[in-house]
N, C-alpha and C positions, 0 to 999 in steps of 0.2 A: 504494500500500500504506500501511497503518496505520504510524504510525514508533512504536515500541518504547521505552520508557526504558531506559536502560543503566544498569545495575548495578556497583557500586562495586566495586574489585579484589575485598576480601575475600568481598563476598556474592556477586561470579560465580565464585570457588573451588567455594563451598560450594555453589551453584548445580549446579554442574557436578560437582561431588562427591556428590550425591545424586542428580543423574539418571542419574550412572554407573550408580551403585546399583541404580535402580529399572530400570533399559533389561536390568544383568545379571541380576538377579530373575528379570527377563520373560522372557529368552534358555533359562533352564534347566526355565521352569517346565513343561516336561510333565516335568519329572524329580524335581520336588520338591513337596511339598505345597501346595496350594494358597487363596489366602488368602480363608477362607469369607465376609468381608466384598464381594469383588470376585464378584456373581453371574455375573459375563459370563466367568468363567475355568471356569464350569461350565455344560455342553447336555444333559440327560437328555431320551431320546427315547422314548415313546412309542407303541407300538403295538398294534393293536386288531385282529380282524376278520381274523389272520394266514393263514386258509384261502383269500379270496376273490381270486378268476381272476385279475383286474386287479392284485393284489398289497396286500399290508396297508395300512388307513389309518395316516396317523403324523403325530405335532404335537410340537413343540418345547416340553420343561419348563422353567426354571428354578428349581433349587431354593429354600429357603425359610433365606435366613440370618440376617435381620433380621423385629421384631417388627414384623408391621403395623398399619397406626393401628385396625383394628375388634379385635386382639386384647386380652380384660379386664385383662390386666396394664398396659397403658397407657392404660385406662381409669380403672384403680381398685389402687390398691398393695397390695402382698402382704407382710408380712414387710418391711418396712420398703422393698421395693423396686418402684419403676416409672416403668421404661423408657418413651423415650419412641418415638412411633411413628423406624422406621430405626435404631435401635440394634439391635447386634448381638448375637445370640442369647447369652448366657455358655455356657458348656462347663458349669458347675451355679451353683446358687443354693441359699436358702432358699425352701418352700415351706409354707404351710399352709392344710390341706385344711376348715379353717375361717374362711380368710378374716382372719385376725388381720392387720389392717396395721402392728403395730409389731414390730419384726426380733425380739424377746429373748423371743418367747412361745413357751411350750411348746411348740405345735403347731407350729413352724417347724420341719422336716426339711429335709435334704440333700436333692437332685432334681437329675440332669444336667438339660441343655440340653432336651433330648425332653422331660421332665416340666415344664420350663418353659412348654413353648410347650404343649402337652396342658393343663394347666393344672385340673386334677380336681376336681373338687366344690367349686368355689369360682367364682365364686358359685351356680352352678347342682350342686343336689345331684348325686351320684352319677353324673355327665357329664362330658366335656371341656366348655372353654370358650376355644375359640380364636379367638371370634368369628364362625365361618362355618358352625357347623350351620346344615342344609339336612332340609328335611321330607324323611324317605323317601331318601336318599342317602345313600352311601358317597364319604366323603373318603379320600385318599391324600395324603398329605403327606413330602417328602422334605426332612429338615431335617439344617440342617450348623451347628453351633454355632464359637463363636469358635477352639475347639482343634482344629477339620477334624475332628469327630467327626459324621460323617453318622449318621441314623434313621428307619426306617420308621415313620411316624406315623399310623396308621389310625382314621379317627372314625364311627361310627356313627348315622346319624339324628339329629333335634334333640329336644331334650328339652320336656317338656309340652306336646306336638303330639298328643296321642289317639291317636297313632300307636304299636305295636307291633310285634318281630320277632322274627326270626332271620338268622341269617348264615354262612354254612358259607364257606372258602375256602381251598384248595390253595397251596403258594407252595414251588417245586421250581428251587431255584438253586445249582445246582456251582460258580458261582464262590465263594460265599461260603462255602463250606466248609473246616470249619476255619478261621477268620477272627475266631473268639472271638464271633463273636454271636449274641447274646443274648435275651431277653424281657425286656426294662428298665423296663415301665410293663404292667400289667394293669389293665385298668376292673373295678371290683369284684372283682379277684382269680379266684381258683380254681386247683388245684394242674396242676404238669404233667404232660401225659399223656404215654402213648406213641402214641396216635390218637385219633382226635376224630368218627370214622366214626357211633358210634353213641350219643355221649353228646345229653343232653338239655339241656346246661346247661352254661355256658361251664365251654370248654375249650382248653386250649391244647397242641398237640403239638409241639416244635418239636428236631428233630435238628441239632446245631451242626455236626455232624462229615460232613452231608451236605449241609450249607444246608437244607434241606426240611423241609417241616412240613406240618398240617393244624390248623387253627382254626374255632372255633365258639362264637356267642354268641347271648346269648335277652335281651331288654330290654323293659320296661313302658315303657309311655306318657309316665314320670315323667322316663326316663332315656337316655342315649346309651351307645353300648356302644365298643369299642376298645382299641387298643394301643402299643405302641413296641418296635420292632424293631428291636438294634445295639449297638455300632456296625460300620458298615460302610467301608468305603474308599469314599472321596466321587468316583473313577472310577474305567473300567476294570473294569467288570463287567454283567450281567445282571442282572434283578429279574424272575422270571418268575412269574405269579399265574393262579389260574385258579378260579370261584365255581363249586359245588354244586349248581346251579338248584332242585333237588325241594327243598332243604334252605335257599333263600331267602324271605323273607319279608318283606314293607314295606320294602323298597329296589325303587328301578325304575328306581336311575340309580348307575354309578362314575365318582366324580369327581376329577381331581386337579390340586391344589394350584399353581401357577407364579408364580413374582413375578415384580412388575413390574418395569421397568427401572430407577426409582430405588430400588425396594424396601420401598416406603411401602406397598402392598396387593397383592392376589394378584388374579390371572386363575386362568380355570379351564377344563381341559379338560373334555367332560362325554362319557360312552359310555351307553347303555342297556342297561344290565342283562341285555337279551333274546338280546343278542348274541354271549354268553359262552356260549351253550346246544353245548356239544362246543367250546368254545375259549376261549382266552385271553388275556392282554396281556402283552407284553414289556417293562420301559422299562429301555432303555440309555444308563449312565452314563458319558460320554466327559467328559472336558476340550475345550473348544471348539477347540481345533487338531486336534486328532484328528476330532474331531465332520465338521468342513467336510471335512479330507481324506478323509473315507471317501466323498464326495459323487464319481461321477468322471465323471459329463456336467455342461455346463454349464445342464442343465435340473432335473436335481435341485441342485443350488449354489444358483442362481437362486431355490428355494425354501426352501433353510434358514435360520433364523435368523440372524442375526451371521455370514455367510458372506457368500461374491466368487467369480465367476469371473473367473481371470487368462487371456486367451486366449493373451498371451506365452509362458505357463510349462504350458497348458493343465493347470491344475490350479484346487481350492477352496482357498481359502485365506479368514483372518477378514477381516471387514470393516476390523478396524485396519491387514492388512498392503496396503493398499487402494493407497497412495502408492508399495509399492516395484514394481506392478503396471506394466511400462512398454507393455504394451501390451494393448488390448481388456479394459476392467474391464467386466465385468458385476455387478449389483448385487444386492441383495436384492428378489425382486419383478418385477424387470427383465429385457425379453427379448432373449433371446439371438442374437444375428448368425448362427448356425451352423444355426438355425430356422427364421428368418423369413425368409433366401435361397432355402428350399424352393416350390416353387413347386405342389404338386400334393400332394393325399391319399397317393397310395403314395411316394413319396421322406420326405414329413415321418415320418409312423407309421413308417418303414422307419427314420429315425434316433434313436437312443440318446437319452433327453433332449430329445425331441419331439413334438408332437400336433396334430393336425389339425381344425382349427373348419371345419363345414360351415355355419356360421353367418355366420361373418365371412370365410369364402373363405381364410384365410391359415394359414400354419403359427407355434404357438407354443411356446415352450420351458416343461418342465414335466414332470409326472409323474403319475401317478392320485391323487397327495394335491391338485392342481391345478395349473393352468396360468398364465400371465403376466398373462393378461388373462379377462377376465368369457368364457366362452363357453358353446355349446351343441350337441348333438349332433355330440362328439366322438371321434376315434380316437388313441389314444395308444401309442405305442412299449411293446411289453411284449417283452420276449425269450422269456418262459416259450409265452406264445400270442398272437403276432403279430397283429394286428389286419388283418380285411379289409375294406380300403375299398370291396367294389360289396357290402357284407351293411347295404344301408341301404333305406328306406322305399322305396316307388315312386314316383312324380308330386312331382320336384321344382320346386318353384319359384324359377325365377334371379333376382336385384335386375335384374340385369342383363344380358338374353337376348342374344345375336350372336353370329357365327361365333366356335368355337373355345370359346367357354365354356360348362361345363359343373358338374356338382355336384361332380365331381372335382378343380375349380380355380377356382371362383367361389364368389361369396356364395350361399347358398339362406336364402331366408324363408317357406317351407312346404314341408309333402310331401302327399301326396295330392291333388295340383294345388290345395291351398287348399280343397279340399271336404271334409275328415275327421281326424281325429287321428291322429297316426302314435306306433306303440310302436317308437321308435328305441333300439335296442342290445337289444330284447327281440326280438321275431317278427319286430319291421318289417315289421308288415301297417299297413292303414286298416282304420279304423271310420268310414265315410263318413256323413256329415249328413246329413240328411234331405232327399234330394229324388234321393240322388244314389247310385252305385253302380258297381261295377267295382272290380277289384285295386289301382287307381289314383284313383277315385273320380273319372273323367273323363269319365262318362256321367249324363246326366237322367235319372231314370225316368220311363215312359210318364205324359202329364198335367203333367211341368213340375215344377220344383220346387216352386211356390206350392202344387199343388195335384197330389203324386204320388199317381197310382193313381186318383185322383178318390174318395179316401177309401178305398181297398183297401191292401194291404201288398205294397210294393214289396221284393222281394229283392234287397239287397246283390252279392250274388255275380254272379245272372245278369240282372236287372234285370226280373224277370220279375213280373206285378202280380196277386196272390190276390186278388178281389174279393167283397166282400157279394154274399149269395145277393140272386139277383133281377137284378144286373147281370151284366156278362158285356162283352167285348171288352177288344183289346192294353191298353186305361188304363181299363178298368172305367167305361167313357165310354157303353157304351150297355144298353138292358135285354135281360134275359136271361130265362131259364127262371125263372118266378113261383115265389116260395118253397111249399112244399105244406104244408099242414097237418099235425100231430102226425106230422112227419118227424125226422132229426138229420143228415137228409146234402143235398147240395145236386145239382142234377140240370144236367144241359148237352143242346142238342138233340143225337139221334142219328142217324141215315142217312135216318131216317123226317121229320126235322124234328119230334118231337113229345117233345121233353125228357124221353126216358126214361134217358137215360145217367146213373150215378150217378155225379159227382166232387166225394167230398171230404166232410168232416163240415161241418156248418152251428154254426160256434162264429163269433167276432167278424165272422173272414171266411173263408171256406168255404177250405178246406184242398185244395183243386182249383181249376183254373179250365179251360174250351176250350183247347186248342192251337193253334186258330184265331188266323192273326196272331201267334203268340208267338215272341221271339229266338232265335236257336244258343243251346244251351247251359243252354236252360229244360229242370228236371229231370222227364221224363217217360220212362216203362217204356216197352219197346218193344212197338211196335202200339197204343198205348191212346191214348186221344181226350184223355184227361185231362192235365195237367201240375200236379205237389204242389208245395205248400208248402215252404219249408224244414221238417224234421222229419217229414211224413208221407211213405208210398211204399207202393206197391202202382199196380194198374190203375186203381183209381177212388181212389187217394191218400187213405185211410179210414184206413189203419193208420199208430199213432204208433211214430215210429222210437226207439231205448231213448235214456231220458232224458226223452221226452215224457208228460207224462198224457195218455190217452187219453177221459178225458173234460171236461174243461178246455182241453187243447193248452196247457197250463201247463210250465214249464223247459228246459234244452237239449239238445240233440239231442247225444247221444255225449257228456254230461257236460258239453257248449261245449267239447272240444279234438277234437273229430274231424269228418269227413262221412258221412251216412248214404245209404247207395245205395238209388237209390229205384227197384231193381226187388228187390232181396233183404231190403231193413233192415239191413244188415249196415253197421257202422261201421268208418270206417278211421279210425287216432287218428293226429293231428297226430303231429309231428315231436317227440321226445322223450318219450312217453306212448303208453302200450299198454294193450291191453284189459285189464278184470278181471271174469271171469266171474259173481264173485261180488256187485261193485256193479252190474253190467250200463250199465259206463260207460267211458270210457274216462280212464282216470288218470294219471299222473307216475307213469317210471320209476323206477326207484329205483339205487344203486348203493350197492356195500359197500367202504365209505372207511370206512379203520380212522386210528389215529391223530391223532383230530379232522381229516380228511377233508373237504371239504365237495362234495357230488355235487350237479352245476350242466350246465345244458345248453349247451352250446356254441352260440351261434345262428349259426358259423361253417359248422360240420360239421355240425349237426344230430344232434349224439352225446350222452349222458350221459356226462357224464366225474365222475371225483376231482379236486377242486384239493387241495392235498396243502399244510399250512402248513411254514414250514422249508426244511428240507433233505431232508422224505422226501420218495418220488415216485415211479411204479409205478403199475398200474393201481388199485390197491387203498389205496394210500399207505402199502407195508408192506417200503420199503427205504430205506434211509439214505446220503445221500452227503457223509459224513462223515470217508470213510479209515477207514484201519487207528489211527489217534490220536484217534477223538473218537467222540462217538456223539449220536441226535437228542436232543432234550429231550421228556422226556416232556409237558410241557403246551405248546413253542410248537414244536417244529421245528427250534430251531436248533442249532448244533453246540455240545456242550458239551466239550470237545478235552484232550485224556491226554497223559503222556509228555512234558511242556514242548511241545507243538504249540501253533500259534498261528497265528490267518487264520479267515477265515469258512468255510472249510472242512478245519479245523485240517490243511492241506498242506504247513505246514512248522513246523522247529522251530524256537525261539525261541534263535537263537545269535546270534553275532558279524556272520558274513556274510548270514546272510539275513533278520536286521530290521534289523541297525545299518549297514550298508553298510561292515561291517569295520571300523567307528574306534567301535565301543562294546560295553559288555554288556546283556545283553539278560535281562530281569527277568522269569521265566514264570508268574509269577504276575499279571502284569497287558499282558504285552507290551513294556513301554516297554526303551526304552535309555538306559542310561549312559553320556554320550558321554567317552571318549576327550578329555582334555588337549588345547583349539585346536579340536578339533570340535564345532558344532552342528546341529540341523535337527531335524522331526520328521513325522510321517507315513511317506510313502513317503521324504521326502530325511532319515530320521532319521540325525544325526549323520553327514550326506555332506557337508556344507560344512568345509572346511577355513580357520578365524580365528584366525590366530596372533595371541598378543596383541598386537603392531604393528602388527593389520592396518588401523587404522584410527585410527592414531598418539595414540592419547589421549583421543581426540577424537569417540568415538563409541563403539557396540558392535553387532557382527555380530547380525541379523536372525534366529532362528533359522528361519522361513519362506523366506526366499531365499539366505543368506549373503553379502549383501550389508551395509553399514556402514551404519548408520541414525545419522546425525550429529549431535552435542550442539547446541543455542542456540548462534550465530554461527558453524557451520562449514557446508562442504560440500563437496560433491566425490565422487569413488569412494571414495578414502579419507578423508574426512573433512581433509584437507589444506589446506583454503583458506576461510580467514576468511572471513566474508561483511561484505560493505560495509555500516557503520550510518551513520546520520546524526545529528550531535551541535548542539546546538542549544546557540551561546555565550550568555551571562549575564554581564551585564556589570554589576556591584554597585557604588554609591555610597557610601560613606561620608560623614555628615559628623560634625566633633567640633565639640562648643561648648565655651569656653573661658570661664571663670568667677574 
C-alpha cells in the first residue's frame, strides 16, 4: 500500500472535524435539502412509450446545476458577469436582454437562476441561448440553481434555421400542486390563459393549485420559442407531459437535457416526437438513494445509474455504499450471479430481473430498457405478460449441434436453417431466399437453388414451381403445350394429349401449371388437372384471388396477411387481422383502449389485446388500480394518491409505522421521514437503524444505507475503535553553527 503523510495534531483535529461534518450531512441527506452543486445527490428518470407490452423505455437524467462550457454566458459576459464553464448556476443575477456586458447598465434586470441559464435574446434575438439549440427539437431542461431552486426549462427549435412552428403540450402533475409554481420566464410573452385549446398564438395556461396546464407557441424562422416553469422541489415528485400531435409542427424530436458527470457539458436523451401520438412521458424526480432502492431485482440495479446490487442485504443500494456491501456486489452494467446460474430459456424469462439471449445461449440480468451484455433475439422477465420461450422462429441453427442441446439452452446463429430471414418477436415466420422454401426454409425448390424452377416461380409455402407458358414439368425442366396465339391463358395436355386444358393466365408465368409430378400440398381445387399460383384459384387457376389485379397479377393476395383458398377465393386473414368487406382485404384488428391504451397483438396468444400504460388495466384500459387513496393520471397511468397515501399504488399511508419503521415522521407531501433522535436509514430501512451517538465512539458516523459505522482517516473496526497502524518515517536533521 501507498504510505500516507500524517498530519500534524492540530490539522488531524480539524481533519477529523470536518469529515464529521460532511459523513453527518450525508447521513441525513434524504431528509434535508440537497446540495445543487453535488449532481450525483440527484436521479430524475425518464420515461417514454409508457403503453408498450414489454413495459416503458426509461434513461437516467441528471439535472442541470452548473453552467456548461457551450452555454453564451461563458462565452461572452453579460452584465458584468461570466461564469466560467462548472460554476454553479446562482439562484439570480443581473441580466440584459441586450447584451450590455458592463453590470451598471440600464438594461441589467433581476433574473432567477432559470433566466440565467435560458439566457433570452442575447445574443440571438428573441430566442434562448443556452448553447444547445437543435434544428427542429424540443429541449427539456431540468435546472437546480445554487439555493435548491429547481425549473422546468423548455426550449424550442434553433433560431435562423428557415425553420418554422408550432407547439401545443399538456403537463398534468398533482404532485406539484399547490407548491407555489409558477410561469417565471415566457419567450416573447403573452398573457395567461385559462386554456390554450384553441388559441393561435402563444399561450400559456397554467393552474398552480392543480399543477396542470396546457401550452402553446407559434415561432418564425428568426426565432426559438419557450419557457421556465417553478420552482419546484428538486425530489420526490412526478413531471408528467404529454404533446398535441394535430397541433405540432417543425419539431420531430423531444429532447432532454442531462449533465455530465463532472458537469462541464450535457448528454442528451432524444425521443421522437411520433411517439407521443395517445401518450406520454413521465420523469421522476428521486434523490439517488431512493432512486436505487426502488430498483428490487438485481437486474434492474445492474442497470441504473450510480446504483449496486448488495446480494448480502439483497437490496440496490448507491454505488458509494459499495465498500459497506460484504457480500456479492454487483455493479453498474455488470451481470448478475442470480442470472447467469440459469441455465435454460424458461427458468431465466421465468426470473424477476432476467432475460434470455438465444444468441449467446446464456441467461443475463437486465430489463426491457436492456441487458448486461450486447444481445439478440431475446426473452425477458415481464410479470405483466410472461414471455414464451417455444413463440420463436422455426429452423434453428446451433454453434454447436450434440446431444442435449438445443435452442432452449445453447447458442443459435440463424433460424430458418440459414436459408431466410426470421421476424423474431413478431410472426416468427421465414421469408426464405431464393432457391428455397418451406415453414422452415429446409427444402430446395424443384431445379436447385442456382437455378429454381428453371426460370419459373417457385412457391415458398409448398415449393410448388409456376412455369412460363410453353414449359411444363415438376422444375419447368421440360416443354410443354406451345404458347397459342392472340391467347391470355396458358393450356396443359388433357386426356386426349392434345393441350386443350386451360391452366392459368399467361402473364410473366402462367398462373397454373400440370399437376403432373407436383408435391403434397400444391394448391389445387378438387378434380382439376391444374395447380394455381399463389393468388389465383378456381379449376383452370384464371381467377385472381382479392388483393390481386386480374390483369397484371400485380399485389397480395388477402392484402399479404391472409390465404386465399383456391377452390372458393375466399380469404382467411392471419392471426390478428380480419376481413373488411369494404377494402376487400384482409386488415389489423383493431381494439378500443381508452386511456392512451395501446392495442398490440400478442404473438403469444394470437389475440388483440390493450396494453394499458400505469396502473389502468381491463380489457379496455378503463379501471384503475389505485385504491380507495389515489386515482390514475390522466396523461401516464400512474397513481396520483389522496389522503396522505403513499406507494406506487398509494396502499398505505404515510405514518410513523408504515414508512419510518416506527423511529420517525413521515412527511406526505413527499414521503420521506424524519428520523427519530439515534435513528437513520432510508428507503425501505428508513430510519430502522438504531446509532446512538457512541455508536461509533467519535470516530466515525452511522451509514444511513446499512447502519453500520463508516470510520474516520486512521480508524477501524465495527465501531470504529481501533487505530489503524501508520508508518512514520524518522528524519534525522543536522545542524551546523559557524562561529565568527
Amino acid at each position: 500500500k501507498k504510505k500516507k503523510k500524517n498530519l500534524k495534531k492540530n490539522d488531524m483535529q480539524t481533519f477529523i472535524a470536518f469529515t464529521l461534518a460532511s459523513v453527518l450531512l450525508l447521513s441525513v441527506c434524504h431528509d434535508t435539502q440537497v446540495n445543487a452543486q453535488d449532481i450525483n445527490n440527484l436521479c430524475y428518470e425518464v420515461a417514454w412509450e409508457l403503453n408498450r407490452p414489454e413495459g416503458p423505455r426509461k434513461q437516467l437524467l441528471r439535472p442541470v446545476v452548473q453552467f456548461p462550457q457551450e452555454h453564451s454566458l461563458v462565452q461572452d459576459k453579460n452584465c458584468g458577469y461570466q461564469p466560467s464553464a462548472g460554476t454553479a448556476i446562482p439562484g439570480s443575477g443581473k441580466w440584459s436582454t441586450r447584451g450590455s456586458s458592463g453590470g451598471s447598465h440600464s438594461s441589467c434586470k433581476n433574473v432567477n437562476g432559470a433566466g440565467l441559464f435560458y439566457a433570452y435574446n442575447s445574443p440571438s434575438a428573441y430566442s434562448s441561448n443556452t448553447g444547445f439549440e437543435a434544428d427542429r427539437t424540443a429541449i427539456g431542461y431540468f435546472v437546480v440553481d445554487e439555493n435548491e431552486k429547481l425549473h422546468f426549462v423548455l426550449v424550442l427549435d434553433r433560431p435562423k434555421n428557415g425553420n418554422s412552428g408550432t407547439f401545443d403540450i399538456d403537463i398534468n402533475s398533482p404532485d406539484l400542486a399547490n407548491k407555489g409554481v409558477e410561469i417565471v420566464l415566457k419567450d416573447d410573452g403573452g398573457p395567461d390563459q385559462t386554456t390554450c385549446r384553441t388559441n393561435s398564438k402563444d399561450c400559456y395556461a397554467w393552474q398552480e393549485d392543480t399543477g396542470a396546464g396546457d401550452f402553446y407557441w407559434v415561432w418564425a424562422d428568426c426565432c426559438t420559442d419557450g419557457m421556465a416553469l417553478g420552482p419546484m422541489p428538486v425530489s420526490g415528485f412526478r413531471f408528467n407531459m404529454q404533446l398535441n400531435l394535430p397541433r405540432v409542427s417543425g419539431i420531430d424530436t423531444l429532447r432532454f437535457g442531462s449533465a455530465q458527470a463532472d458537469g462541464n457539458s450535457l448528454d442528451f436523451v432524444d425521443v421522437s416526437a411520433d411517439v407521443f401520438s395517445g401518450n406520454a412521458v413521465q420523469v421522476s424526480a428521486f434523490e439517488c438513494d431512493d432512486y436505487c432502492s426502488a430498483q428490487t431485482t438485481c437486474g434492474s440495479c445492474s442497470q441504473a445509474s450510480g446504483c449496486g446490487w448488495c446480494a448480502g442485504t439483497a437490496s440496490c443500494l448507491p454505488t458509494t455504499a459499495m465498500a459497506w456491501c460484504e457480500n456479492g456486489w454487483t455493479g453498474e452494467n455488470e451481470c448478475c450471479a442470480t442470472c447467469t446460474a440459469k441455465t435454460s430459456c424458461g427458468d431465466c424469462s421465468s426470473t424477476p430481473g432476467c432475460g434470455w439471449s438465444f444468441d449467446r445461449g446464456e441467461c443475463l440480468s437486465g430489463t426491457s430498457q436492456g441487458l448486461c451484455a450486447d444481445a439478440d433475439w431475446t426473452k425477458i422477465y415481464n410479470q405483466a405478460s410472461p414471455p414464451n420461450c417455444a413463440a420463436i422462429p422455426p429452423g434453428p441453427v446451433l454453434q454447436t449441434p450434440g446431444p442435449g442441446n438445443t435452442e432452449q439452452n445453447s447458442p443459435v446463429t440463424n433460424w430458418c436453417n440459414g436459408h431466410g430471414q426470421a421476424n423474431f418477436g413478431g410472426t416468427n415466420r421465414c421469408n426464405c431466399d431464393l432457391g428455397w422454401w418451406g415453414e422452415d426454409c429446409s427444402s430446395q425448390c424443384p431445379g436447385g437453388v442456382t437455378n429454381p424452377c428453371n426460370g419459373g416461380t417457385c412457391d415458398q409455402a409448398t415449393g410448388q414451381c409456376t412455369c412460363p407458358c410453353g414449359t411444363a414439368g415438376d422444375a419447368c425442366e421440360i416443354s410443354g403445350c406451345a404458347c397459342q396465339d392472340n391467347t391470355d391463358v396458358c393450356y396443359i395436355e388433357g386426356a386426349a394429349d392434345d393441350c386443350s386444358v386451360v391452366c392459368g393466365k399467361n402473364l410473366a408465368s402462367c398462373t397454373g401449371t400440370s399437376t403432373t409430378s407436383l408435391a403434397a400440398g400444391s394448391r389445387v381445387a378438387p378434380g382439376s388437372m391444374c395447380a394455381c399460383a399463389n393468388g389465383w384459384w378456381g379449376d383452370d387457376c384464371t381467377n385472381a384471388c382479392p388483393g390481386i389485379d386480374p390483369l397484371t397479377g400485380e399485389g397480395q393476395a388477402c392484402g399479404g396477411h391472409g390465404s386465399c383458398d383456391v377452390q372458393t377465393g375466399q380469404c382467411t386473414c392471419d392471426t390478428c387481422f380480419e376481413w373488411d368487406d369494404g377494402a376487400e382485404s384482409c386488415v389489423e384488428e383493431t381494439c378500443n383502449c381508452g386511456n392512451n391504451g395501446l392495442c398490440s397483438c400478442d404473438a403469444d396468444t394470437g389475440a388483440k389485446t390493450c396494453s394499458c400504460p400505469g396502473k389502468w388495466y381491463g380489457p379496455s384500459c378503463g379501471s384503475c388500480n389505485c385504491g380507495e387513496n389515489g386515482n390514475c393520471n390522466a396523461l401516464t397511468g400512474a397513481c396520483d394518491c389522496t389522503n396522505d397515501a403513499i406507494g406506487e399504488y398509494c396502499d398505505f399511508v404515510c405514518t410513523r409505522e408504515s414508512a419510518c419503521n416506527g423511529h420517525g415522521e413521515c412527511n406526505p407531501d413527499n414521503g420521506k421521514c424524519t428520523c427519530d433522535d439515534d435513528y437513520v436509514g432510508v428507503g425501505d430501512n428508513a430510519c430502522n437503524f438504531h446509532c446512538p451517538a457512541n455508536k461509533c465512539n467519535g470516530n466515525g458516523a452511522c451509514s444511513p444505507n446499512t447502519g453500520h459505522c463508516e470510520c474516520f482517516f486512521g480508524w477501524e473496526g465495527d465501531t470504529c475503535s481501533v487505530a489503524t497502524t501508520t508508518t512514520t518515517t524518522s528524519v534525522t536533521t543536522t545542524t551546523t553553527t559557524t562561529t565568527t
